[in-house]
N, C-alpha and C positions, 0 to 999 in steps of 0.2 A: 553405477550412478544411483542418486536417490531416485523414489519413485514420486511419481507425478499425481496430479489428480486422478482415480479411479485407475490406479496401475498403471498409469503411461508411465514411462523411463524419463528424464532426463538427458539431453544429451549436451555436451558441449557443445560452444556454439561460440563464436569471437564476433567483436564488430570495430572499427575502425574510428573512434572520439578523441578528440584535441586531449593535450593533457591537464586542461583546465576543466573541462565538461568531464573527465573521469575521475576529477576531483568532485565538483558538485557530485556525480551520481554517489563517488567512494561515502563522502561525509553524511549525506542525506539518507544512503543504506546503514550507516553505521547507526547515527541516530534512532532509527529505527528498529535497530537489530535484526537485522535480515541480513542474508547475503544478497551480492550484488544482483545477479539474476532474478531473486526473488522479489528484489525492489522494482527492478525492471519493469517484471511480467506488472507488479498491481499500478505502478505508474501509468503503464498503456491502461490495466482495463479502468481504473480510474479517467485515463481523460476520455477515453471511448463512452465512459455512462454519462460523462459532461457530453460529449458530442453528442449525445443521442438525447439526452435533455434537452439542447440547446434547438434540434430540432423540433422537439416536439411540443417547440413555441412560449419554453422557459424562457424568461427575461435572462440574460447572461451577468444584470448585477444582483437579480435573484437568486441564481447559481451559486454565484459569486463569496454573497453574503450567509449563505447557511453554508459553503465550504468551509468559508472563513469563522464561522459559528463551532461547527464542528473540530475542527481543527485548535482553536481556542480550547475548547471540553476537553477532546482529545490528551492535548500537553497538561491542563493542568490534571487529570486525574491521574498520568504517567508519573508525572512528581509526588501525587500525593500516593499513592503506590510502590515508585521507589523508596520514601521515607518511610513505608509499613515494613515491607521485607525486600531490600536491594530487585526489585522489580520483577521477581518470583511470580508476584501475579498476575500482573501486566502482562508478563511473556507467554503465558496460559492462557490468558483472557486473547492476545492477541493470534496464537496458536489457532487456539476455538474459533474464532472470527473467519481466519483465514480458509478452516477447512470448512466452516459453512459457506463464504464467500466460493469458494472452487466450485462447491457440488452444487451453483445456482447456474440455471440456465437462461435465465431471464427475468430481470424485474420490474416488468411488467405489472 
């Protein structure tokens, strides 16, 4: 199995979702270019950094709206990156993101 953050393993792991909901997660991973587990995992820590915002007395349509800001940014720099070199970069840039997002313990 591949290795995890800071050398942890990988290990199989099953879960039991409709065959509609394994379509969302299937298409939503693909878009992304991750595998399925790898979308997984930043789906959870992504809504966990909202849960923890949301406590600590963020408005939820403030949230909301630099999500949906970000997410915006996000797509179009993907296209304009796919149009530079079939998304070479992106998947580098998104690589880099990834292992800095791992080796964070808090953002605080």
């Amino acid at each position: 199995m591949a290795a995890g953050p800071e050398g942890e393993t990988k290990k199989r792991r099953s879960v039991l979702v409709t065959d509609a909901d394994w379509a969302r997660i299937h298409e939503a991973a693909r878009a992304e270019g991750l595998p399925h587990g790898d979308y997984l995992v930043r789906a959870h820590r992504f809504r966990q950094t909202a849960t923890d915002a949301g406590e600590t007395g963020m408005p939820p349509e403030v949230l909301r709206r630099m999500m949906r800001m970000l997410r915006v940014i996000e797509q179009a720099e993907k296209l304009r990156l796919d149009d530079l070199d079939d998304g070479a970069t992106w998947r580098k840039l998104g690589a880099e993101a990834d292992s800095w997002l791992d080796g964070q313990t808090s953002f605080d």
